[in-house]
C-alpha positions in Angstrom: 0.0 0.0 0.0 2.7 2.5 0.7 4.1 2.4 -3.0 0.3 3.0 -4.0 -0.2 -0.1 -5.5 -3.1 -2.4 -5.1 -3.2 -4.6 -1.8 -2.6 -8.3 -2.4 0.6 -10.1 -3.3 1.9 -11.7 -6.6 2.5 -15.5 -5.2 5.3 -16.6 -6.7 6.5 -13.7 -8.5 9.9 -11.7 -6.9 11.3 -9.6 -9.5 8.8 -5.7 -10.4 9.0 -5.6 -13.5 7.2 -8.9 -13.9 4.7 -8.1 -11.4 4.2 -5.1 -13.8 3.8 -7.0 -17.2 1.4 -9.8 -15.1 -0.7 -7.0 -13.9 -0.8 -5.1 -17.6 -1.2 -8.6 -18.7 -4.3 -9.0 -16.1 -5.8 -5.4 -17.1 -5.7 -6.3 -20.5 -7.3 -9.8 -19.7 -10.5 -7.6 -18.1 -11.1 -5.2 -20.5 -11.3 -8.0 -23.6 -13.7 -9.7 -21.3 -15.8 -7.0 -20.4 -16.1 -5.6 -24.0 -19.5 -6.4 -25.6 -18.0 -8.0 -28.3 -16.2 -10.7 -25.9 -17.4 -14.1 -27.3 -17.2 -17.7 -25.7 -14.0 -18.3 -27.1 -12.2 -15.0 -24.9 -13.8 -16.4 -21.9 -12.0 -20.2 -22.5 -9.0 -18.3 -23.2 -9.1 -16.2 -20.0 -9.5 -19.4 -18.5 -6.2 -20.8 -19.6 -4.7 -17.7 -18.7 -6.0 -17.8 -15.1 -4.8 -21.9 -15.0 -1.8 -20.8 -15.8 0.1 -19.6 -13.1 -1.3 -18.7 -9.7 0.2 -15.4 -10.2 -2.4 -14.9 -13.0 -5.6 -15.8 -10.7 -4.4 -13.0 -8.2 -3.4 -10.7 -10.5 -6.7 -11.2 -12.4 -8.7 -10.5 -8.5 -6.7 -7.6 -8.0 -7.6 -6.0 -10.8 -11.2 -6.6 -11.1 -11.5 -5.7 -7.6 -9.6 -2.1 -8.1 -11.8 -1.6 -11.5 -15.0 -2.3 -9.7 -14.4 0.3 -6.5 -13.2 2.6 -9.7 -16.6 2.3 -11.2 -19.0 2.2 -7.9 -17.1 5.7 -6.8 -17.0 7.2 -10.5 -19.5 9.7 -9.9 -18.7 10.8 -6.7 -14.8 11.4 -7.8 -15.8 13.2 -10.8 -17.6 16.1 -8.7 -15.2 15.9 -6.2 -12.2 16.8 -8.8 -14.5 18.9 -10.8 -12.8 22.5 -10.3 -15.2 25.0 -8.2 -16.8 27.9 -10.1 -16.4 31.6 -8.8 -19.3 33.1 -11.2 -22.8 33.6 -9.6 -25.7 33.4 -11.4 -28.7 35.0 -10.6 -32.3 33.8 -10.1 -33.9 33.5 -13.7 -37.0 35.9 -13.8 -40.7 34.6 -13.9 -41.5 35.7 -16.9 -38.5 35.1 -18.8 -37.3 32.0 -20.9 -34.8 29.9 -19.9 -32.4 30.2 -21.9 -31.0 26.3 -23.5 -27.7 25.9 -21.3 -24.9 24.4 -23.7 -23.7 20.9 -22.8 -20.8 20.3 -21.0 -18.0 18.6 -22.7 -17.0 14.9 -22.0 -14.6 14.5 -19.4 -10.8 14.7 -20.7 -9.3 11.0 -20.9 -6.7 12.3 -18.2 -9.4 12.7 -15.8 -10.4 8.8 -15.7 -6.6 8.7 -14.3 -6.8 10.8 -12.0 -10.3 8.8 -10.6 -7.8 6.2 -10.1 -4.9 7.9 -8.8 -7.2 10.1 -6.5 -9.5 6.9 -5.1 -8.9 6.4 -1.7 -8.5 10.2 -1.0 -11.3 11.4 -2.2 -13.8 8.2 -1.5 -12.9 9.2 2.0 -13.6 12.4 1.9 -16.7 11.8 0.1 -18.0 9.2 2.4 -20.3 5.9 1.3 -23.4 6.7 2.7 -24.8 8.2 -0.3 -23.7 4.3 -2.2 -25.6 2.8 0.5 -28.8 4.4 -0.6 -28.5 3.2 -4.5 -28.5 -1.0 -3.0 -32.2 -0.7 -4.3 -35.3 -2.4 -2.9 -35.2 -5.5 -1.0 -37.4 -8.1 -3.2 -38.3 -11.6 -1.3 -39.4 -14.8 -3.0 -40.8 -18.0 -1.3 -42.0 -21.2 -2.6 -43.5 -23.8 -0.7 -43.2 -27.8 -0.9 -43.9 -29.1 -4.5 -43.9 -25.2 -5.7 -41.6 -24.0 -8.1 -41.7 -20.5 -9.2 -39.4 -18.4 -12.1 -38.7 -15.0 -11.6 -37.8 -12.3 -14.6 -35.6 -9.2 -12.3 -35.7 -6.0 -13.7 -32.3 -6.3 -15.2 -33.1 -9.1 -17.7 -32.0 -11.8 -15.3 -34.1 -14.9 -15.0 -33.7 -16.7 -12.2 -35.7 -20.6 -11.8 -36.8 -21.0 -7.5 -37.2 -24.3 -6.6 -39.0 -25.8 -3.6 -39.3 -24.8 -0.4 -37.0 -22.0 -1.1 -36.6 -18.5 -0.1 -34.5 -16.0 -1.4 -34.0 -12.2 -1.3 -33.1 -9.5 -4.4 -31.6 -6.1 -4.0 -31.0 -4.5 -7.8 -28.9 -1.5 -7.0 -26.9 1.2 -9.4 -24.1 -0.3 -9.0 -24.5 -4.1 -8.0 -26.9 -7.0 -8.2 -26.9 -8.6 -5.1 -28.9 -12.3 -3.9 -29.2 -14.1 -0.4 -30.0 -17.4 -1.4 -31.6 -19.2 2.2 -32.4 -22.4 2.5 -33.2 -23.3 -1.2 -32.3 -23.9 -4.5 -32.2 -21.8 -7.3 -31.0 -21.6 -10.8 -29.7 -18.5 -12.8 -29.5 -17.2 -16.3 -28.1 -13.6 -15.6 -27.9 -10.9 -18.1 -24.2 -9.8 -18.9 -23.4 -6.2 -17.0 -19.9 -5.3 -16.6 -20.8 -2.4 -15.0 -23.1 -4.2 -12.4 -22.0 -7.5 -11.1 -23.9 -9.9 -9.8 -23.2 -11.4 -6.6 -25.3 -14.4 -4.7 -24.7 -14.9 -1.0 -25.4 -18.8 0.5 -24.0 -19.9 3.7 -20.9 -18.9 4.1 -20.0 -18.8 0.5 -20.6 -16.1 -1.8 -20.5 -16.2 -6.2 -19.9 -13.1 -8.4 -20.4 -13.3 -11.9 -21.2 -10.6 -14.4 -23.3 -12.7 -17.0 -23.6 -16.5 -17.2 -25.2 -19.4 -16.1 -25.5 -21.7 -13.1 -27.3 -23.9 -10.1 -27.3 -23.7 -6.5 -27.9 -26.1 -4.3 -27.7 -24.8 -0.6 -29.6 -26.8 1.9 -29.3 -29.4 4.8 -25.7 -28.2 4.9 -24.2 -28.9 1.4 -23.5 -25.8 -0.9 -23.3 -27.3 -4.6 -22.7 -24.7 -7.3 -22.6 -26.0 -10.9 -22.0 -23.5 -14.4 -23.4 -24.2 -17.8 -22.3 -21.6 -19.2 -19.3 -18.7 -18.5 -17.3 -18.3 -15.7 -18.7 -18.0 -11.9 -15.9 -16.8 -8.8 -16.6 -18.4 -5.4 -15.5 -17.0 -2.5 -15.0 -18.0 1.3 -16.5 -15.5 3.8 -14.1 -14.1 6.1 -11.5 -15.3 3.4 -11.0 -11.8 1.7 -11.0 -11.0 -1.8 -9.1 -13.6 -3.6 -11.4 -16.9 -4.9 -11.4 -20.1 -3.7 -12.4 -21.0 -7.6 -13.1 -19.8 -10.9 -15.4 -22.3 -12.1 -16.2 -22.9 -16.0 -19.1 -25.2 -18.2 -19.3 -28.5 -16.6 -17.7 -27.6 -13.3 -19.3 -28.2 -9.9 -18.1 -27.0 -6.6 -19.5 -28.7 -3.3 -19.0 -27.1 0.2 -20.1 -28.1 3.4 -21.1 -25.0 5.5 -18.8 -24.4 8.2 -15.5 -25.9 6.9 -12.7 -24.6 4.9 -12.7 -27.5 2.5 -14.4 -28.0 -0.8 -14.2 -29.9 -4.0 -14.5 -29.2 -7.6 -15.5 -32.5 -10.5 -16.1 -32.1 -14.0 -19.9 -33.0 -14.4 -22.6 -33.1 -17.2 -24.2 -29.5 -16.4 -27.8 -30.3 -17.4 -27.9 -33.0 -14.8 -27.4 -30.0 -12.2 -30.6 -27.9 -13.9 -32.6 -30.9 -14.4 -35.5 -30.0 -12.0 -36.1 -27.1 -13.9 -38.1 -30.1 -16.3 -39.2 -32.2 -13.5 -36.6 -34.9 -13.4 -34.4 -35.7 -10.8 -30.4 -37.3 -12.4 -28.6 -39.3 -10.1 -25.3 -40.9 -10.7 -24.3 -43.0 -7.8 -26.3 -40.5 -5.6 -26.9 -41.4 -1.9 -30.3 -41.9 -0.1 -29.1 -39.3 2.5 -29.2 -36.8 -0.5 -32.2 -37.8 -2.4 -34.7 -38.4 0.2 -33.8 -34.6 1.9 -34.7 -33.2 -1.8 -37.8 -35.7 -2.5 -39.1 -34.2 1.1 -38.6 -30.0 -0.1 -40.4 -31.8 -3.4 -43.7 -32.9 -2.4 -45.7 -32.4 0.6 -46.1 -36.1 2.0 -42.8 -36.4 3.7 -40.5 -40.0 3.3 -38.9 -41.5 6.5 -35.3 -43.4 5.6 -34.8 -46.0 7.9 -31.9 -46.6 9.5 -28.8 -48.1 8.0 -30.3 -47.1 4.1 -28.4 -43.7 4.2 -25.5 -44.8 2.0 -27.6 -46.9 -0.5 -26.8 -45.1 -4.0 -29.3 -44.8 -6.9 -28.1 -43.8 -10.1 -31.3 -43.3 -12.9 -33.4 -40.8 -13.9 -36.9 -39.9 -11.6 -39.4 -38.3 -13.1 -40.9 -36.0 -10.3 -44.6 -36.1 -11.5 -45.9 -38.2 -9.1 -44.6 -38.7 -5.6 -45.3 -42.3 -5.0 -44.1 -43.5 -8.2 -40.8 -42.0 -7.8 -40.9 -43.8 -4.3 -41.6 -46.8 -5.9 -39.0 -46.4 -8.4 -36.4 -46.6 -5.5 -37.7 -49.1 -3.4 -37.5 -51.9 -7.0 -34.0 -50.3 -8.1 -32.4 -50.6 -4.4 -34.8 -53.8 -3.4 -36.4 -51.9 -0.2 -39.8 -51.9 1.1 -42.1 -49.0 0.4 -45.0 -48.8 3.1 -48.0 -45.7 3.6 -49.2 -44.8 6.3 -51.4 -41.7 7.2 -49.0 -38.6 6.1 -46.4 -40.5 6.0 -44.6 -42.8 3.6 -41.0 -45.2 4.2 -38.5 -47.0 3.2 -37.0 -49.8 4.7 
C-alpha cells in the first residue's frame, strides 16, 4: 500500500517488473472480457490464462476488484475533482425564458486517471453513505413444498426458484446482489460489466457478471454448478481472492462451516434438471435424495436406519410422488410402506 499499489501479493513472482507485465497482462485480460463483443472463445481463453500460473488468478482478483471500487465511486470522484466555479448566477426571472444551457463537454481521458490515482483520498472524503442508498429495494421470493416459481428481475435476469426455497433480491446502481436461504435456485443472468452480480449462500458467496449456473444450498451442502461462462466463489471471512473460478461442466460442493471443498467435471444439465421435472442421479446417496424428494412434495418420506449410504443412479421423473418412491424401493430392493402422512422405506 505505501508504494500506492493495489493490496494483495503476486505468489510466486519476486522480480517488479514482472509483477508489472502480469498485472498489464491482467488489465488487459479484463477489458477484452468486459467488451460487448467478448465471445465464448475469450472467456475459455481467460481461463487458460488464469490456469496458468497462480500469479495470473491473483493478478486477475486484484484487478477486477480495483476496476470495480473505480466504477462504484465514478460519480462521486468526478464532482469531487471537478474545479469549483467563482461566477454567480442570478435567479432566472418569472417571466422570462430559460435560456437552453450548452452541454458540458465529455470528461478529458486524463481525468479517468486521475479517478484512479485520487481513489482512496477522495472516496474518503466523500463518504459511502450516499452508495448505501443506490443498494435498491429489498425483493423476497418463497415457494413452498412441491412449488416452483421463475422469476424475470428487472435487469433481464431470469432466475428458476425451486421448492421450499426462499430467497431475497436487492437490484442497486451499482451491484446486483442475492441471499439465497435455504433453497435452490438456478440462474440465467444478463451480462453487465458495470453491475456485477453477486449471490450470498451460507458462508459462501459467487460473483459473476453474465452466465449461467445452479445452486444447491440446503441441509448443509452448498453445490454450485456452471453451464455456461465463468462463476468466482469466495469464502466468507476469506477476503477477496477466490477459492475458484469455475467454467461449463464444473461443480463445486462445500459443506457449511469448513474450509474444505471440491470441484468434479460433471454433465451440467444434470445439475438444472428439475427445472423439467426430473431428478439425475449418478451413484447418488439416499441421504441426499430423500432430503430433496421431502422439499419436493408435501407427504414427507422417512429413511430407515442403515439405508443412508444406499446409491441410486437413474433418472426420476418427479410427476408423481409415489411413483418416484416406488422407483427406488425396486431399483435398491427396499420396502415402500404408507401410512397416514407419512410414507418409508426400509
Amino acid at each position: 500500500m505505501a508504494d500506492g499499489r493495489p493490496s494483495g501479493t503476486l505468489t510466486g513472482v519476486e522480480d517488479s517488473a514482472l509483477t508489472d507485465g502480469v498485472r498489464e497482462a491482467a488489465t488487459a485480460w479484463l477489458v477484452r472480457v468486459q467488451s460487448d463483443a467478448a465471445t465464448a472463445d475469450d472467456w475459455n481463453a481467460l481461463t487458460l490464462w488464469l490456469e496458468a500460473s497462480p500469479a495470473h488468478a491473483e493478478a486477475f482478483a486484484i484487478v477486477e476488484a480495483l476496476s470495480d471500487e473505480i466504477d462504484e465511486a465514478a460519480d462521486v470522484i468526478l464532482a469531487a475533482l471537478e474545479p469549483r466555479s467563482a461566477e454567480i448566477l442570478p435567479f432566472r426571472q418569472r417571466e422570462r425564458r430559460q435560456a437552453v444551457r450548452p452541454r458540458r463537454a465529455p470528461a478529458p481521458a486524463w481525468r479517468r486517471g486521475a479517478i484512479a490515482a485520487a481513489f482512496v483520498g477522495v472516496a474518503a472524503a466523500a463518504g459511502f453513505g450516499a452508495w448505501q442508498a443506490s443498494e435498491g429495494p429489498l425483493q423476497t421470493y418463497r415457494t413452498g413444498p412441491g412449488e416452483t416459481r421463475s422469476i424475470t428481475l428487472a435487469d433481464g435476469s431470469h432466475i428458476r426458484l425451486d421448492a421450499a426455497s426462499t430467497m431475497s433480491v436487492r437490484l442497486g446502481l451499482f451491484r446486483r446482489q442475492v441471499e439465497l436461504g435455504d433453497a435452490e435456485a438456478s440462474f440465467d443472468v444478463a451480462k453487465n460489466a458495470n453491475r456485477p452480480f453477486e449471490v450470498a449462500m451460507g458462508d459462501q458467496r459467487v460473483r459473476v457478471i453474465g452466465t449461467e449456473f445452479n445452486i444447491r444450498n440446503y441441509d448443509g451442502l452448498t453445490a454450485v454448478t456452471v453451464r455456461r461462462g465463468i462463476v468466482a466463489v469466495y469464502q466468507n471471512n476469506e477476503g477477496d481472492r477466490p477459492l475458484a473460478r469455475l467454467t461449463k461442466g464444473t461443480e463445486l460442493r462445500h459443506m457449511v462451516g469448513s474450509t474444505r471443498f471440491t470441484t468434479r467435471q460433471v454433465d451440467p444439465d444434470s445439475a438444472f434438471a428439475w427445472t423439467q421435472g426430473r431428478l439425475i442421479c449418478d451413484g447418488l446417496p439416499l441421504s441426499e435424495i430423500v432430503p430433496y424428494l421431502n422439499r419436493r412434495y408435501a407427504t414427507p418420506i422417512r429413511l430407515a436406519p442403515g439405508l443412508a449410504d444406499r446409491r441410486f443412479s437413474g433418472v426420476l421423473e418427479l410427476s408423481d410422488e409415489k411413483d418416484v418412491v416406488r422407483h427406488l424401493a425396486v431399483y435398491l430392493s427396499l420396502t415402500m410402506r404408507g401410512s397416514e402422512g407419512e410414507i418409508s422405506l426400509s
